[in-house]
C-alpha positions in Angstrom: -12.5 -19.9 -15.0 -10.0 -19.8 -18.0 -6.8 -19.3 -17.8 -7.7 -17.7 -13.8 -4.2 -16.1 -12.1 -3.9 -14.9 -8.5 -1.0 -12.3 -8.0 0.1 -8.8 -5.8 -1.6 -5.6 -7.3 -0.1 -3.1 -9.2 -1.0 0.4 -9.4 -2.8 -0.6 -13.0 -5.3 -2.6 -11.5 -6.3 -0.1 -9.1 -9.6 1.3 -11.0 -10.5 -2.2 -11.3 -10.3 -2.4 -7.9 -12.2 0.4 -6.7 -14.7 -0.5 -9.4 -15.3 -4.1 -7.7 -15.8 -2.1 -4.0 -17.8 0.2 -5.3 -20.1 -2.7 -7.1 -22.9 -3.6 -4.2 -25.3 -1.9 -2.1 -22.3 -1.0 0.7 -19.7 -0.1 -1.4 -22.2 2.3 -3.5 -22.4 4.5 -0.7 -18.6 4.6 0.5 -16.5 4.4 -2.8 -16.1 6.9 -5.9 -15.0 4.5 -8.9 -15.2 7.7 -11.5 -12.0 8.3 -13.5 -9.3 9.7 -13.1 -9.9 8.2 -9.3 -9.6 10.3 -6.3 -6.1 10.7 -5.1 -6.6 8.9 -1.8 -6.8 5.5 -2.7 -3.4 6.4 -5.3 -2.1 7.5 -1.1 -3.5 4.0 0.0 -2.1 1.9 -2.7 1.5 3.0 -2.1 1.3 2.9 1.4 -0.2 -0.6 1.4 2.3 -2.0 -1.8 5.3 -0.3 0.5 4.2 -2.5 3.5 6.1 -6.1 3.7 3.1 -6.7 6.0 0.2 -6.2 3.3 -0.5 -8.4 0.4 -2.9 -6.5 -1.6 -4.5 -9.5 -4.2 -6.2 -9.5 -7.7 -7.7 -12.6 -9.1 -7.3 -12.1 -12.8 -9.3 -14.2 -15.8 -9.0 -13.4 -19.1 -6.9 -10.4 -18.7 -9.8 -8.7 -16.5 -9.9 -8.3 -12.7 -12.7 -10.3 -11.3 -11.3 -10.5 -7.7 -9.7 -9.2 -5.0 -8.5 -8.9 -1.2 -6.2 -7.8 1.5 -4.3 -10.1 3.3 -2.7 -7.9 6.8 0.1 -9.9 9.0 0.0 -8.4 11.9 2.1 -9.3 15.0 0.9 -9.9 18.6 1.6 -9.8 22.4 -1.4 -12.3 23.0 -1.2 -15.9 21.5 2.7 -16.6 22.7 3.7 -12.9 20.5 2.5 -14.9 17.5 1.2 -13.4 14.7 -2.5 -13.4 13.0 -3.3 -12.8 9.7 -6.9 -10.4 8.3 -8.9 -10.7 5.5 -10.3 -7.4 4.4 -11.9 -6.0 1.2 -13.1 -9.5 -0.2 -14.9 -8.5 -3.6 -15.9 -10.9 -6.3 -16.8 -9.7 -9.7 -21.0 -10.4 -9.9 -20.3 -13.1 -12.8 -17.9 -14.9 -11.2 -19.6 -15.4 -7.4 -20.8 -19.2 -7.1 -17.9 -19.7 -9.4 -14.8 -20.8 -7.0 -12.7 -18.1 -7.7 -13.9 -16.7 -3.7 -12.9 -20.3 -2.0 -9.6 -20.2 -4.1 -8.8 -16.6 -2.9 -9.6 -17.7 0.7 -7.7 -20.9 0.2 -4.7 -19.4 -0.9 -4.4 -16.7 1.6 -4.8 -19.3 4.2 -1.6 -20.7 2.5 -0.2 -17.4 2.9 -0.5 -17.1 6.3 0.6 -20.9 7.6 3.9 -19.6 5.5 4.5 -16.5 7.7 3.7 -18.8 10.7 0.3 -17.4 11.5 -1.6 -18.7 14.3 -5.3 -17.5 13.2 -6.8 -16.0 10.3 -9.7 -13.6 10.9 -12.2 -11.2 9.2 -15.2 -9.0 9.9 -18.1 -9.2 7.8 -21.5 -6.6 7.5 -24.3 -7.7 9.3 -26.3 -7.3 6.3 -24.4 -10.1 4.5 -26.0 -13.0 5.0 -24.7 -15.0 1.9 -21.0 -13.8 3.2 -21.4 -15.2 6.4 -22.5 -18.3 5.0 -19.6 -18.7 2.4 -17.2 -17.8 5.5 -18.7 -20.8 7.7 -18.2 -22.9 5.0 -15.0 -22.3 5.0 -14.5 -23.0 8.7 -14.7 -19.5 10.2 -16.8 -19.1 13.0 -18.4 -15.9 14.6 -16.8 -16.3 18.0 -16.4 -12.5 18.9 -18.9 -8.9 18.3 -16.9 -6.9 16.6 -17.1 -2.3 17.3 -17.0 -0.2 14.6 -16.9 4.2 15.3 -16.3 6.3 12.7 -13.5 8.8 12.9 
């Protein structure tokens, strides 16, 4: 990984974005990557970048966009009123997965959240991700609740 930098999107990277959740078999069927990009997720970046309690990430080699994530701080009743921090939207450029780049991004938001005094770090995963759920053990996650899902 030369010359690899992790830092808060800006509105630039957002095709490259879209492009990397619209780049395997889920994403395919939920995300529009074409250009000039649907004005939605131009509604979702602001909204998102505006927040103090998102942290939108790129992982950036080379000048190119190979990662990225969504690190959400978001405070509770349970736990003491302590807050939590979620993982969402984890997407790793094809070339670079077995690389490292995924554990750094992982290890760095968990960085993130022991600096705003989080008290757990969680994420959902697809069923149909084996190799995700695998990579997220690894790391020390463990499946200890069934997540529900509706659509709206």
């Amino acid at each position: 990984m030369t010359n690899l930098t992790l830092r808060r999107a800006t509105v630039d990277d957002l095709p490259s974005i879209v492009s990397l959740l619209a780049n395997d078999a889920l994403g395919a069927t939920r995300e529009d990557s074409r250009l000039p990009l649907q004005s939605a997720y131009l509604r979702a970046f602001e909204a998102i970048d505006a927040d103090p309690n998102q942290f939108l990430v790129v992982a950036v080699a080379d000048e190119e966009v190979v990662g990225t994530l969504q690190l959400s701080f978001i405070p509770n009743i349970s736990h003491l009123g302590s807050w939590r921090a979620q993982i969402e939207a984890v997407r790793m450029h094809e070339r670079m997965r077995g690389s490292g780049l995924g554990r750094r991004l992982f290890e760095w938001s968990f960085e993130q959240a022991r600096r705003r005094d989080c008290v757990l770090i969680q994420l959902t995963c697809d069923r149909t991700r084996p190799d995700a759920h695998r990579f997220y053990e690894s790391l020390g996650f463990l499946p200890s609740h069934t997540g529900f899902k509706m659509k709206l």
